[in-house]
N, C-alpha and C positions, 0 to 999 in steps of 0.2 A: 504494500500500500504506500502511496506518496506521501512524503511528509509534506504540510500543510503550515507554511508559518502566515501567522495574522497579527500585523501590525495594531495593537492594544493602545500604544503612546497617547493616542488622537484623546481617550478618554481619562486621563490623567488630570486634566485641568478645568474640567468642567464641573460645573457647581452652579447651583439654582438657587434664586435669592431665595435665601431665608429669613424670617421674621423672629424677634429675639420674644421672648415671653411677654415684654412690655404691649406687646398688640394682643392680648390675650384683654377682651373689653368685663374685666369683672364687675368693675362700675354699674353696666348694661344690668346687672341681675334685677329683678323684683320679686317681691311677692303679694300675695293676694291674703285677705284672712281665710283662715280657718273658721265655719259658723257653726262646729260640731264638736268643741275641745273639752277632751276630757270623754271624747267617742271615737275612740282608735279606727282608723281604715291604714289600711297598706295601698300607698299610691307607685303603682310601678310606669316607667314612662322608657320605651323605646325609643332607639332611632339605630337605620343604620345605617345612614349618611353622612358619620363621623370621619374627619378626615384632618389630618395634624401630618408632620414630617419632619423624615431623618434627620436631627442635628448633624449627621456624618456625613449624607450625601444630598439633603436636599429632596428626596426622593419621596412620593408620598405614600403612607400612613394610614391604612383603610382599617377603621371598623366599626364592630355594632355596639354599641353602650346601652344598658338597660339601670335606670339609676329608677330604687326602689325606695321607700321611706314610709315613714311613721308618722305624720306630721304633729307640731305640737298644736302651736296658733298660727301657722302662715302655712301656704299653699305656694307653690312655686308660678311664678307665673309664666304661663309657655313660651307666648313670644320673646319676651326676656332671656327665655334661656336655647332658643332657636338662634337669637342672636350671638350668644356668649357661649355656646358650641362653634358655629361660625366661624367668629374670630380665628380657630384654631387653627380654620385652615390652610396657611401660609407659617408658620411658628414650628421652628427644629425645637419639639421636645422629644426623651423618649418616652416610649409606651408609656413604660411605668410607671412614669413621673408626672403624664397626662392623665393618665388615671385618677391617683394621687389627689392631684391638684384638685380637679373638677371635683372628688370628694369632699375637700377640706373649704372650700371657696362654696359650695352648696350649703354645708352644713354651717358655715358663719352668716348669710343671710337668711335662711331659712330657721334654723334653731328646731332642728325637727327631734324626736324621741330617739330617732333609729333611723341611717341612712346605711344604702349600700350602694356603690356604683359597681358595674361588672362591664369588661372590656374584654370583648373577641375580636383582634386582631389577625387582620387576616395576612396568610402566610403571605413570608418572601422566603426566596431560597428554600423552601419545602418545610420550614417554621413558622408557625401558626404561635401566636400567646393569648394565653388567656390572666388578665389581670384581675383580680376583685379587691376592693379597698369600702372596709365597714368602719361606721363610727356608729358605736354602740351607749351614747350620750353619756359618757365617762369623761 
């Protein structure tokens, strides 16, 4: 069989703007009351048009988020939070640290009993992650 050489160099220098976490619009959040506190419901809320990218290459970052919660006195308010998923997606973080984040930035404007965010990322390179990040109002 012929050896095959393939000039690789061309992709050495190429990098796509990335957006530092400062464009991550937390501001944007809101919420709405709760008219039933102190009447537990479990609010679970999809999407799977989350979309964030590699700090390393610029490259992007596909997956489905399911952030579920307990609320206390507030209700997350959707478009608020349509917007400030959004944001993400131009911003090199990693997965896990996106995960994270959107947990911990939820749970200070919301102030709910029990949050959980769950993150399936989908595979590069034949790696799939799955992140989950709980705050269990401790």
């Amino acid at each position: 069989m012929a050896e095959i050489n393939v000039d690789h160099s061309k992709y050495q220098n190429i990098r796509f703007d990335i957006q530092d976490e400062s464009a991550i619009m937390t501001d944007i959040l809101e919420t709405i009351p709760y008219e039933y506190p102190g009447k537990d419901i479990e609010v679970e809320i999809p999407t799977s048009e989350f979309t964030s990218v590699c700090p390393w290459s610029g490259l992007p970052d596909f997956a489905e988020i399911t952030i579920s919660f307990v609320p206390g006195r507030h209700l997350i308010e959707m478009k608020s939070l349509k917007y400030y998923l959004t944001s993400y997606r131009n911003v090199g973080i990693y997965q896990e640290h996106a995960t994270r984040r959107i947990l911990e930035e939820l749970v200070a404007v919301s102030k709910p009993k029990w949050m959980k965010v769950e993150a399936l990322w989908n595979a590069r390179g034949g790696l799939g992650t799955r992140v989950v990040a709980e705050w269990t109002g401790e």
